[in-house]
C-alpha positions as MATLAB code, in Angstrom:
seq = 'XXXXXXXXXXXXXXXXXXXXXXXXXXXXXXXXXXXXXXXXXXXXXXXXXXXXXXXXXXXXXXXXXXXXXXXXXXXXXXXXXXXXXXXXXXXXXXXXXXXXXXXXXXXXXXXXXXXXXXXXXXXXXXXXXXXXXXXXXXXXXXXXXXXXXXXXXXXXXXXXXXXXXXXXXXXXXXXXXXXXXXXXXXXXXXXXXXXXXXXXXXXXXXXXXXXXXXXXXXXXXXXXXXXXXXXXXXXXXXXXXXXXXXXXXXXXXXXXXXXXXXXXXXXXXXXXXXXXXXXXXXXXXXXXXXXXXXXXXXXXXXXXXXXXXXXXXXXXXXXXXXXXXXXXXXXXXXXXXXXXXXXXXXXXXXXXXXXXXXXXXXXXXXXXXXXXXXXXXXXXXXXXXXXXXXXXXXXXXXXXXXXXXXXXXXXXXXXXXXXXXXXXXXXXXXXXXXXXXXXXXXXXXXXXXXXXXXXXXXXXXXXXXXXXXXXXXXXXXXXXXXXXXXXXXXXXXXXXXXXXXXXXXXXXXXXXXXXXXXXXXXXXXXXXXXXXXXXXXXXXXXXXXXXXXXXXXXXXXXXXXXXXXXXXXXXXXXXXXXXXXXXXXXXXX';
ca = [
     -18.001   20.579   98.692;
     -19.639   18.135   96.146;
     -19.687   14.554   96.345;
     -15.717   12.590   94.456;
     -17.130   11.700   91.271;
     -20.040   14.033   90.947;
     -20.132   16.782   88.081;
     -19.816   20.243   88.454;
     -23.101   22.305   87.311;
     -21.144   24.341   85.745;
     -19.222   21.898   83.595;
     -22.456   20.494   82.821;
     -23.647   22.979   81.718;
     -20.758   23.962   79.096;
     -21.051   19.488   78.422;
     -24.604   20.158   77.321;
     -24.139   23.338   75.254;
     -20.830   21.502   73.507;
     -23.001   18.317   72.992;
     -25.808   20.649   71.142;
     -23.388   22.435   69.372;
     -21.798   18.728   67.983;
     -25.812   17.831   67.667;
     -26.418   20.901   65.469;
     -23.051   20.593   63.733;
     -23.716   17.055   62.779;
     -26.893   17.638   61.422;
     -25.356   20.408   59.211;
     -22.923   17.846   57.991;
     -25.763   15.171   57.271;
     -27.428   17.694   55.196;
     -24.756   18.715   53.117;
     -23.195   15.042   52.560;
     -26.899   14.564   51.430;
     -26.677   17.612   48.766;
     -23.099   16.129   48.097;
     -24.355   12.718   47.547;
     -27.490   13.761   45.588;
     -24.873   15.962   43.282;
     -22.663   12.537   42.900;
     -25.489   10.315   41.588;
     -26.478   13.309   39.287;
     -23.374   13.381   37.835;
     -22.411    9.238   37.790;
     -26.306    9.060   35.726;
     -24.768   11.800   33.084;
     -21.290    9.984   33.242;
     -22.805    6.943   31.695;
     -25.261    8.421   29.682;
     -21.632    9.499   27.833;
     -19.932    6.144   28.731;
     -18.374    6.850   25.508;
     -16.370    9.650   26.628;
     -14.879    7.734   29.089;
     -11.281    9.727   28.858;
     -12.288   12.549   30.128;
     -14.755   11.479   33.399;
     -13.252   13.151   36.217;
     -13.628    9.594   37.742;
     -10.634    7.511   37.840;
     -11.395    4.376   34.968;
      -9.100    1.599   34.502;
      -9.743   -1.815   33.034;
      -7.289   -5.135   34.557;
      -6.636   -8.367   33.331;
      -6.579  -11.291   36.391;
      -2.881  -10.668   36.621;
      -3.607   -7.167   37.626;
      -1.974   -5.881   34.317;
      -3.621   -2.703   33.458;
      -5.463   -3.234   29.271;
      -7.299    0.130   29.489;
      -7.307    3.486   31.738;
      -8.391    7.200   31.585;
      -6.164    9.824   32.246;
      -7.937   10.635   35.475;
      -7.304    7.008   36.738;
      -3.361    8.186   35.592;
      -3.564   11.080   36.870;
      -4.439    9.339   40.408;
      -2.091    7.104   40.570;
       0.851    9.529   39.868;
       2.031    8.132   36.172;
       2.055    8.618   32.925;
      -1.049    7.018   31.357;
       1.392    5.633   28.634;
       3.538    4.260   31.445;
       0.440    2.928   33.359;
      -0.635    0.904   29.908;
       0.041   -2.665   30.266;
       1.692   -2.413   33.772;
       0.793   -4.219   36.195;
      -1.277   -1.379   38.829;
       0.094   -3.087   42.189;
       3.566   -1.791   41.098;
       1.770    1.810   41.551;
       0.265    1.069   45.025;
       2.104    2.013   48.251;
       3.913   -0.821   49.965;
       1.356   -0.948   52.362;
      -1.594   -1.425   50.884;
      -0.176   -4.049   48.367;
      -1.608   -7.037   50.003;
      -5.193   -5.339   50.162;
      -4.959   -4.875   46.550;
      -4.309   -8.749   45.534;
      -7.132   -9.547   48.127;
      -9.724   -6.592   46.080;
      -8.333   -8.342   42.561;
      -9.187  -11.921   43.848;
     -12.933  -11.105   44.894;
     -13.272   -9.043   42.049;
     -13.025  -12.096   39.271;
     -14.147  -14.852   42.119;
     -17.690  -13.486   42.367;
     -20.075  -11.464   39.435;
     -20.743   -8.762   42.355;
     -19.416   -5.474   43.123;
     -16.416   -5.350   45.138;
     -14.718   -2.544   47.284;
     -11.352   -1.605   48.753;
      -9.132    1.481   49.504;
      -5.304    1.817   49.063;
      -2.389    4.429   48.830;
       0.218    5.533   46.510;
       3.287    5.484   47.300;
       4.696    9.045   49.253;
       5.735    9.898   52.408;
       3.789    8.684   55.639;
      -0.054   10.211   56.198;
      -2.493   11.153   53.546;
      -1.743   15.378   53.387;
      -2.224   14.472   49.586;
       0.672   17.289   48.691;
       3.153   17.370   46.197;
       4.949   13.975   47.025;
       2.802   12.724   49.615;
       0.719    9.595   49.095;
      -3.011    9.370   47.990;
      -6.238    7.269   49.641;
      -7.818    5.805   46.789;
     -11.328    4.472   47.092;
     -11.992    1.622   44.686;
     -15.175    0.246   43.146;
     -15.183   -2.810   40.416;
     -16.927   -5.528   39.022;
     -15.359   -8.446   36.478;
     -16.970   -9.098   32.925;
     -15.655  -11.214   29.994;
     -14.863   -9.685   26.637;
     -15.493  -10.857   23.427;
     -13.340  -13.637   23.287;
     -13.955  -14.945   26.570;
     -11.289  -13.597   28.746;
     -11.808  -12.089   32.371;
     -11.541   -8.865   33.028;
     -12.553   -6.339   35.549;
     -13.491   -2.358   35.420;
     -12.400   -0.137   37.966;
     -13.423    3.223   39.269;
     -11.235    5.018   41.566;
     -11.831    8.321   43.523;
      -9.892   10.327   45.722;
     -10.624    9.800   49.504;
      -7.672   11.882   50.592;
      -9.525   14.557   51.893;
     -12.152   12.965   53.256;
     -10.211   10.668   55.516;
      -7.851   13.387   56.259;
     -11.139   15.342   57.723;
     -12.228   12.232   59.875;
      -8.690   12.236   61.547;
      -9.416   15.624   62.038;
     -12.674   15.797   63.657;
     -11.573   13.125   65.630;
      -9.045   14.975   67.465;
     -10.274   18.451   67.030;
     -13.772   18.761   67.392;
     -13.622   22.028   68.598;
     -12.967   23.545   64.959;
     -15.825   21.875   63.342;
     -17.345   25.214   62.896;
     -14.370   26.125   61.084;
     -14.364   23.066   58.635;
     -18.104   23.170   58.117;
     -17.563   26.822   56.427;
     -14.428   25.194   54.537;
     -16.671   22.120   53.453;
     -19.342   24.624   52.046;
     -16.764   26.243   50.414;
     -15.811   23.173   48.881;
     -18.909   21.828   48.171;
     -19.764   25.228   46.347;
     -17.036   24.866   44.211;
     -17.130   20.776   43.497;
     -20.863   21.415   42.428;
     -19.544   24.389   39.962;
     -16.789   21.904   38.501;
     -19.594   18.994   38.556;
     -21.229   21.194   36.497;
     -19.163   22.699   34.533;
     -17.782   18.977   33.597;
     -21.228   17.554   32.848;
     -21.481   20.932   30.095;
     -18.284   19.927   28.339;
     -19.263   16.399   28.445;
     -22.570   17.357   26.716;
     -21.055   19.392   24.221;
     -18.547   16.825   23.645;
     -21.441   14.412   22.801;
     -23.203   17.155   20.264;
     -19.891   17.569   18.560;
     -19.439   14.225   17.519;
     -22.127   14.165   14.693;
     -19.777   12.308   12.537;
     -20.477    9.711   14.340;
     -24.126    7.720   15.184;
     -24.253    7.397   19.125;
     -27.041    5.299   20.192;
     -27.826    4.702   24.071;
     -30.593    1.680   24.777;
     -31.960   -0.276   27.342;
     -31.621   -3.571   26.678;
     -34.621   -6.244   27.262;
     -34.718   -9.972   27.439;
     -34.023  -10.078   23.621;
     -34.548   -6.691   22.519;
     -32.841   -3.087   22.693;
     -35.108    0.041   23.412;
     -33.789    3.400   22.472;
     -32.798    6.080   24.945;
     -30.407    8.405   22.780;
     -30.576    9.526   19.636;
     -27.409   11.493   19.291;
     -27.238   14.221   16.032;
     -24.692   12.223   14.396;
     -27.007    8.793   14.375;
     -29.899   11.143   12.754;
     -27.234   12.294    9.735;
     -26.515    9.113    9.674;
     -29.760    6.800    9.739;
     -32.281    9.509    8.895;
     -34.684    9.437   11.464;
     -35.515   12.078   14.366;
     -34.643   11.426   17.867;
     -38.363   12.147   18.863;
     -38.971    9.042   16.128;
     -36.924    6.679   17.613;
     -37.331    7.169   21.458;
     -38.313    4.315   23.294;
     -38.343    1.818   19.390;
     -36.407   -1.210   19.206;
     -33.005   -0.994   17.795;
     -33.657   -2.759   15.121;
     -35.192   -0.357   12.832;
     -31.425    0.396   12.120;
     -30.762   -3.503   10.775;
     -32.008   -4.664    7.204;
     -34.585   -6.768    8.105;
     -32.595   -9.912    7.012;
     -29.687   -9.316    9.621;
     -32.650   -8.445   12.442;
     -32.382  -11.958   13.742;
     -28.817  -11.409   14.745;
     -29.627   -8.794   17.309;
     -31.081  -11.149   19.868;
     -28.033  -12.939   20.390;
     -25.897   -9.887   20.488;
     -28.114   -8.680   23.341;
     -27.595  -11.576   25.356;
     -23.812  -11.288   25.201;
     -23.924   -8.107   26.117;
     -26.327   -8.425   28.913;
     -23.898  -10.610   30.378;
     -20.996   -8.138   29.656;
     -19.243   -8.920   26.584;
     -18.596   -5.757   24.675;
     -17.951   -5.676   20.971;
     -15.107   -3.649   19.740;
     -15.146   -2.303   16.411;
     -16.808   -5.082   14.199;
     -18.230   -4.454   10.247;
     -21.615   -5.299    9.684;
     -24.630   -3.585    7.385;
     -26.981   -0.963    8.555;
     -29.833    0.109    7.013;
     -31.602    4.135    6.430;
     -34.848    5.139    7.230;
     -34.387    5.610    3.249;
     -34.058    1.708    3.451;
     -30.570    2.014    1.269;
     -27.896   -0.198    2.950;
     -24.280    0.868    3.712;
     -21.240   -0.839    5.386;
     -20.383    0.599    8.757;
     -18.151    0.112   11.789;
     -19.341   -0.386   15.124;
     -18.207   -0.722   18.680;
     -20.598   -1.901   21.405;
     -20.282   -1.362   25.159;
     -22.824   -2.598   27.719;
     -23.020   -0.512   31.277;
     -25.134    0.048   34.341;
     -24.860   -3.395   35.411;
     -27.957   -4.174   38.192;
     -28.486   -7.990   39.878;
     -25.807   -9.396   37.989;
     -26.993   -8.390   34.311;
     -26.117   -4.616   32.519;
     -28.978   -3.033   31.773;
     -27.451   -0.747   29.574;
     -25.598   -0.436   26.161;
     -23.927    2.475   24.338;
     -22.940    1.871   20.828;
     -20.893    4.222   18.419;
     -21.479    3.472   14.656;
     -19.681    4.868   11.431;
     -20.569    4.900    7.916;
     -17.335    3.435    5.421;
     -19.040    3.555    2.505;
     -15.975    5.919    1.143;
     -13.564    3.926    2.266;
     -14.873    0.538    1.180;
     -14.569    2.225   -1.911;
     -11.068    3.872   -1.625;
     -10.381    0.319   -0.878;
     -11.569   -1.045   -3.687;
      -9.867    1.280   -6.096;
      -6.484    0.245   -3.904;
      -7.195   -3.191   -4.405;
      -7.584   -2.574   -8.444;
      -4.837   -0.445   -8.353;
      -2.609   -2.521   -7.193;
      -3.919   -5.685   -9.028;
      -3.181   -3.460  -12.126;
       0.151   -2.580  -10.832;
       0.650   -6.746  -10.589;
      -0.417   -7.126  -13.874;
       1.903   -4.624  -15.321;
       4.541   -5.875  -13.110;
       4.415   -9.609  -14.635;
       4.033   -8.376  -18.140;
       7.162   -6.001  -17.848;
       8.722   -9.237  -16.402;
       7.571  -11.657  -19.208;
       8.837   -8.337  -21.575;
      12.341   -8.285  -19.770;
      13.052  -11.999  -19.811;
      11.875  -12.267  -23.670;
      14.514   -9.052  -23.736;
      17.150  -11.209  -22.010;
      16.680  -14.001  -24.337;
      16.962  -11.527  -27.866;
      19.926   -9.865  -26.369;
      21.600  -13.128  -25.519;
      21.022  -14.504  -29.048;
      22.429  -11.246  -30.618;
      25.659  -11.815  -28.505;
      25.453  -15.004  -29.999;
      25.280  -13.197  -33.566;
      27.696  -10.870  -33.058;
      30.287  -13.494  -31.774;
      29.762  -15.760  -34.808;
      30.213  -12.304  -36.964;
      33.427  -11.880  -34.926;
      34.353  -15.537  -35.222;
      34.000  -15.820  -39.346;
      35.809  -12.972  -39.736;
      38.721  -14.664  -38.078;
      38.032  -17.309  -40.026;
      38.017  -15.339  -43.256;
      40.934  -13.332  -42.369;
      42.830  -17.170  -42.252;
      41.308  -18.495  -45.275;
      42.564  -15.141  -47.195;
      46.325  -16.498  -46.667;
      45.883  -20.278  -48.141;
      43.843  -18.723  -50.517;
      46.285  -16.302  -51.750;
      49.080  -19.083  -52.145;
      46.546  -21.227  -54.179;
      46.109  -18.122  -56.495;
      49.583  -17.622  -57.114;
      50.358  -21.687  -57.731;
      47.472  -21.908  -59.979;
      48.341  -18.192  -62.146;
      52.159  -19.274  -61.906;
      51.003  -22.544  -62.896;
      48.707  -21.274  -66.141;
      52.195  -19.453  -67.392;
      54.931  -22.337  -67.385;
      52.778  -25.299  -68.099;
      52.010  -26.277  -71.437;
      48.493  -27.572  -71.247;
      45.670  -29.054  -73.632;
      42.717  -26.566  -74.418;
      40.475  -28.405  -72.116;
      42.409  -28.197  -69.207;
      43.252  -24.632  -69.698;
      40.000  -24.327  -69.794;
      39.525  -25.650  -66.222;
      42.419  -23.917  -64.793;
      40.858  -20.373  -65.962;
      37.433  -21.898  -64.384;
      39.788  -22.670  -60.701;
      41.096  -18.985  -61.037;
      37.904  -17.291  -61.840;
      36.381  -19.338  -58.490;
      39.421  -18.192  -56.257;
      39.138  -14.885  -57.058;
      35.649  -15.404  -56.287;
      36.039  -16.730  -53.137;
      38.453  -13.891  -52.202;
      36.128  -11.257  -52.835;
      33.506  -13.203  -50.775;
      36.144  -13.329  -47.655;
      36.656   -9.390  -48.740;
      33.256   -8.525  -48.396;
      32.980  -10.293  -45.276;
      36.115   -8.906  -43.666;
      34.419   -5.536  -44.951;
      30.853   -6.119  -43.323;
      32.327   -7.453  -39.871;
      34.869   -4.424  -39.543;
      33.907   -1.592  -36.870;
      32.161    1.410  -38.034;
      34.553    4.087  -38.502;
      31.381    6.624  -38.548;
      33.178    8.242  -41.303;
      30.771    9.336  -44.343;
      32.138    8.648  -47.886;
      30.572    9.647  -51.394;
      29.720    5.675  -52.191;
      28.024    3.851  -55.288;
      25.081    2.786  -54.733;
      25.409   -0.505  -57.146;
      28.195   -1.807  -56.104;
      27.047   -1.904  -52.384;
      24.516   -3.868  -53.519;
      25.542   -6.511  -56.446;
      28.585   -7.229  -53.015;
      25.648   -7.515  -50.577;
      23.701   -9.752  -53.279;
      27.523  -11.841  -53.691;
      27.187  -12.608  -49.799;
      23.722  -13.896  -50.337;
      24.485  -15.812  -53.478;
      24.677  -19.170  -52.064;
      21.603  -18.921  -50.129;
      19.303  -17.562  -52.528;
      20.494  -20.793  -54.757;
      19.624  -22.864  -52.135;
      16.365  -21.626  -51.679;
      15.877  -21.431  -55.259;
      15.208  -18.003  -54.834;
      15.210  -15.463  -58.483;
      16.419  -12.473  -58.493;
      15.510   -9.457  -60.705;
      17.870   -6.542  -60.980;
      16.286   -3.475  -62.069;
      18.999   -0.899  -61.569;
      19.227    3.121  -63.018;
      21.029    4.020  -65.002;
      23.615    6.621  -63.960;
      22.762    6.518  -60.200;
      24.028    9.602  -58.309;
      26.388    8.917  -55.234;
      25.038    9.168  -51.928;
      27.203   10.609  -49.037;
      27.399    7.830  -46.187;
      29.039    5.224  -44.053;
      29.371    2.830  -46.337;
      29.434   -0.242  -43.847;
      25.987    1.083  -42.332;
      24.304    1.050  -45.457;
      25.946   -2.468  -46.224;
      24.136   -3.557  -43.342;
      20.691   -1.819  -44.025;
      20.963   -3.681  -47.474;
      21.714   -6.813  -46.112;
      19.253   -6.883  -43.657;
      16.645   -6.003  -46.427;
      17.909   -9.373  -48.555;
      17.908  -11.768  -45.581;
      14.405  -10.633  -44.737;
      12.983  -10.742  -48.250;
      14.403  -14.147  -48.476;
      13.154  -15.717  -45.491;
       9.428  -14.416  -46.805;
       9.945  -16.703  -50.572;
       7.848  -19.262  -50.651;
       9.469  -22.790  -50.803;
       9.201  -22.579  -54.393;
       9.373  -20.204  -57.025;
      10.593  -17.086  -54.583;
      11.448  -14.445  -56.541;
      13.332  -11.244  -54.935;
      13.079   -7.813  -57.126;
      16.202   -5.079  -56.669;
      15.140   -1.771  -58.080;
      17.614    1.558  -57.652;
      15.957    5.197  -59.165;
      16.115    8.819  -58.115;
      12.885    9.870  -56.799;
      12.160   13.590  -55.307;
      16.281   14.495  -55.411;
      16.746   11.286  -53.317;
      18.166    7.830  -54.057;
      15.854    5.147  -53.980;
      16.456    1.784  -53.448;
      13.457   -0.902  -53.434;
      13.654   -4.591  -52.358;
      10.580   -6.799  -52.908;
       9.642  -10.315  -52.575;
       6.329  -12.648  -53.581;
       6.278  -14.053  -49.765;
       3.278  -14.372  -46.733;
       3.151  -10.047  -46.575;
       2.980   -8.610  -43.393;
      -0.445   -8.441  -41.516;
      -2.513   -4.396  -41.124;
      -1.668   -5.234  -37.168;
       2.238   -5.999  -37.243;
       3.028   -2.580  -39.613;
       3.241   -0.395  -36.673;
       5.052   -2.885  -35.028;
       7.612   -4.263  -37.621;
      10.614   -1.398  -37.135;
      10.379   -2.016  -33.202;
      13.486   -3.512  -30.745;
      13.111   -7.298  -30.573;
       9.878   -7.598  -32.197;
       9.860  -10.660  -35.287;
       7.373  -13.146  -36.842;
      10.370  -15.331  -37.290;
      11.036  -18.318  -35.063;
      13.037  -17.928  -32.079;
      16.113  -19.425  -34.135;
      15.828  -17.069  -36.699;
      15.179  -13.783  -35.682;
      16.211  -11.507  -33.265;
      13.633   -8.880  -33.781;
      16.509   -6.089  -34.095;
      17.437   -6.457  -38.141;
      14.821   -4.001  -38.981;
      14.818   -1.354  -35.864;
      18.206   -1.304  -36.692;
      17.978   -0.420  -40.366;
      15.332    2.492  -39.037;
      18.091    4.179  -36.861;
      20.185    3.587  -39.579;
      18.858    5.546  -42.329;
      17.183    7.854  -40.088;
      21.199    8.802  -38.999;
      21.793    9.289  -42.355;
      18.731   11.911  -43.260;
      16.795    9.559  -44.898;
      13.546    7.637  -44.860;
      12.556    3.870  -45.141;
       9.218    2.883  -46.112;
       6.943   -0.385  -46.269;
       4.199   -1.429  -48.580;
       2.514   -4.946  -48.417;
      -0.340   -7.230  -47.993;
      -1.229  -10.399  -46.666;
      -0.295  -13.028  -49.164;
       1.112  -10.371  -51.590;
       4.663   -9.908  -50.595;
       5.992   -6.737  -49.244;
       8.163   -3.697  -50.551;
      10.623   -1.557  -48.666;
      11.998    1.220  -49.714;
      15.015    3.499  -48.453;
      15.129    7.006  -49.830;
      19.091    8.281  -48.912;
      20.368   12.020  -49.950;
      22.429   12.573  -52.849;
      25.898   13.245  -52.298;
      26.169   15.695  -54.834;
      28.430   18.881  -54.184;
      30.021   16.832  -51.542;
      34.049   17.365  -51.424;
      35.293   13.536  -50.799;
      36.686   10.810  -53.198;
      34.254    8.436  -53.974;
      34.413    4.741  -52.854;
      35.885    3.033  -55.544;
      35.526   -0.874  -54.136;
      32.365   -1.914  -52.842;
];
């Protein structure tokens, strides 16, 4: 029998063989977590080589403010955590960590921005108890980050996460059952086969990716004390700048800067040595042609080693087109300003010619009330003063005067007729009318204030003047319009307005004239226009002659102007002859 306590030799025996089977199996494991590791650091140098394609690194990314909010993330780092990315954006990431692991993540966020170093941690997402990593089971995370400042100052740390699951999942399960460790080193070859196939299959697209994008200048450089050497060159930055890759490999970053904005790129090293990226900022670049264009830039330093980044990768974009689509905006829409106050300054001076003409036509309205109730005292004077001529017996000279009193009252009633006449609605009704007496009424109306403007007037009328078929108020009008004009032209003194009536190319033609100022080569094409007028703003409305144009041109006919500066002017109406025309004539003017 062998001694309590001593050991079998045959249970030694199967000890030793176990222990150089764990011996061999170990060393199996060392070597492949070596090939794994060396596969890893090939892959995180090509992952920052394209730190611009940050989305789609199979790496976790996420970037938090000191509150934990989350200001950036790739959809891997989404993807880890269980979320949507867009639901992950500007929430805070401890509401996505398991219960249990919430206090290790404030303690990871407070070293993180207390110290420039790396910091490290592991946590879980929320799912049922262990770390099977299934379909609603919870995650081990392993986190890496450092903190940096951005432009303006403000604290903020990067942070790469990777999935641990499986890993810690095999140390549980080497732990207690190392006798399938054969088993699991064939399923970690597997596994390591097929991660170095993804590895590279992701580090291909990424490449490709990065060829693509030759709309875009991608420049990767090491950055110095005060100076950036070039690493990469992409296809876009040659398009772009004009120089080679092979040219610029290894040169300073400044052979892309005019050389007057060179001196800038010292200090922009230093802030991003220390970590201050620069998002999307205009400044000039220069060609290898040495022609100068605007661009857009964003800046983003990397690789960060004893407390400084040693890398930067900047994207640049020429907006030469679009600084000018902007500037043909910008002088678009200044036009569209200009046209807008000048339409405005148009539609007040509108306002104010449409407001005086309701002005007009209520003092038209309003004296032809009042001549409708002068016509009744009028008419009893008239009969006193005839009644009164044929009972009274009266000296010579005083029957004299009472012929004179009649003569002016009937006078005076055919003024208040006329103007009754001339204020009544159109009826639109055309009549065969004369010509003359249209006018010798029109020239009554004006009687007064041609006197008082000592104003002559020469009548040089046909003889025998065909009718003309028309609405006799309408024409009134044009007439009238044509008198008041040609007497606000007179001179002060010796004015002198000339009437002329003819037929002229089987039209009527009827001519007023004046010795006033003319009318200037500019305003012709102007005169028959709405609201335009030389006149004061108390005189004219600028509508007398555009509505004269419609006028005859309603009726078939034609209106013409002839004048020069400091010559008077001439217009002219040609009208149709009524001739043939079935209608009694008008018989009262």
């Amino acid at each position: 029998m062998p001694e309590s306590g001593a050991v079998h030799p045959q249970n030694q025996e199967k000890t030793n063989r176990l222990q150089d089977q764990l011996q061999v199996h170990r060393l199996e494991l060392e070597r492949q977590n070596e090939e794994l590791r060396l596969a890893r650091a090939e892959v995180e140098a090509g992952l920052q080589k394209y730190y611009e394609l940050y989305d789609f690194a199979p790496i976790g990314y996420c970037t938090v403010d000191q509150d934990g909010t989350v200001r950036e993330t790739n959809l891997a780092g989404a993807l880890l955590l269980g979320v949507d990315r867009s639901r992950l954006l500007h929430s805070p990431l401890g509401d996505f960590v398991a219960e249990g692991s919430r206090h290790g993540w404030r303690l990871f966020l407070e070293r993180l921005f207390a110290s420039l170093d790396k910091a490290t941690s592991e946590i879980r997402t929320p799912g049922d108890e262990g770390c099977d990593g299934g379909e609603g089971g919870e995650r081990c995370l392993y986190l890496e980050g450092a903190s940096f400042e951005d432009p303006t100052g403000e604290p903020l740390c990067r942070i790469a996460m990777m999935d641990v699951t499986e890993s810690r999942q095999t140390s549980v399960e080497l732990e207690h059952y190392r006798y399938h460790l054969e088993e699991l080193v064939q399923q970690r070859t597997g596994q390591l086969e097929e991660a170095n196939v993804q590895l590279r299959e992701q580090a291909e697209n990424l490449a490709s990716i990065y060829q693509a994008l030759d709309s875009i200048g991608l420049i990767v450089c090491s950055l110095e004390e005060d100076d950036a050497r070039i690493d990469i060159f992409s296809a876009g930055a040659e398009k772009l700048f004009g120089w080679r890759q092979d040219e610029v490999i290894g040169k300073s970053v400044t052979l892309i800067y005019p050389p007057a904005s060179r001196a800038v790129v010292a200090e922009q090293i230093k802030r991003l040595r220390v970590g201050q990226a620069m998002q999307s900022f205009d400044l000039t670049l220069a060609r290898r042609s040495g022609e100068r264009f605007p661009a857009v830039a964003s800046v983003h330093p990397f690789a960060r080693q004893e407390g400084c980044f040693t890398k930067v990768v900047g994207g640049f974009r020429d907006i030469s087109e679009l600084m000018q689509v902007q500037d043909q905006l910008q002088a678009m829409n200044d036009e569209l300003e200009r046209r807008v106050e000048q339409r405005t300054r148009e539609l007040q001076e509108t306002q104010k010619q449409v407001l005086h003409a309701e002005k007009l036509s209520a003092v038209g309205k309003l004296s032809a009330s009042i001549a409708h109730e002068f016509n009744n005292p009028l008419q009893g004077i008239l009969s006193i003063l005839k009644g009164l001529k044929k009972r009274a017996i009266l000296e010579e000279e005083d029957r004299l005067l009472l012929d004179a009193a009649i003569n002016e009252s009937d006078r005076i009633k055919e003024l208040i007729r006329h103007l009754q006449d001339f204020n009544r609605p159109s009826s639109d009704c055309r009549a065969l009318m004369d010509v003359h007496h249209s006018l010798n009424a029109m020239l009554l109306l004006h009687k007064s204030d041609f006197k008082g403007k000592r104003i002559q007037v020469e009548l040089n009328y046909a003889d025998q003047l065909p009718h003309i078929l028309a609405v006799p108020d309408q024409i009134k009008q044009v007439f009238l319009n044509l008198l008041a004009n040609a007497a606000d032209a007179c001179p002060p003194v010796g004015g002198v307005i000339a009437v002329a009536t003819g037929e002229v190319g089987g039209r009527v033609a009827v001519s007023v004239s004046d010795n006033g100022v003319g009318i200037t080569p500019e305003n012709m094409e102007l005169i028959f226009q709405p609201f335009f007028t030389t006149k004061p703003e108390v005189k004219g409305t600028g509508l007398g002659l555009s509505v004269c144009y419609g006028i005859v041109k309603n009726h078939q006919g034609e209106i013409r102007v002839a004048s020069r500066p400091g010559e008077g002017a001439t217009f002219t109406v040609l009208l149709p002859i009524g001739a043939g025309y079935v209608a009694r004539p008008e018989t009262q003017a």
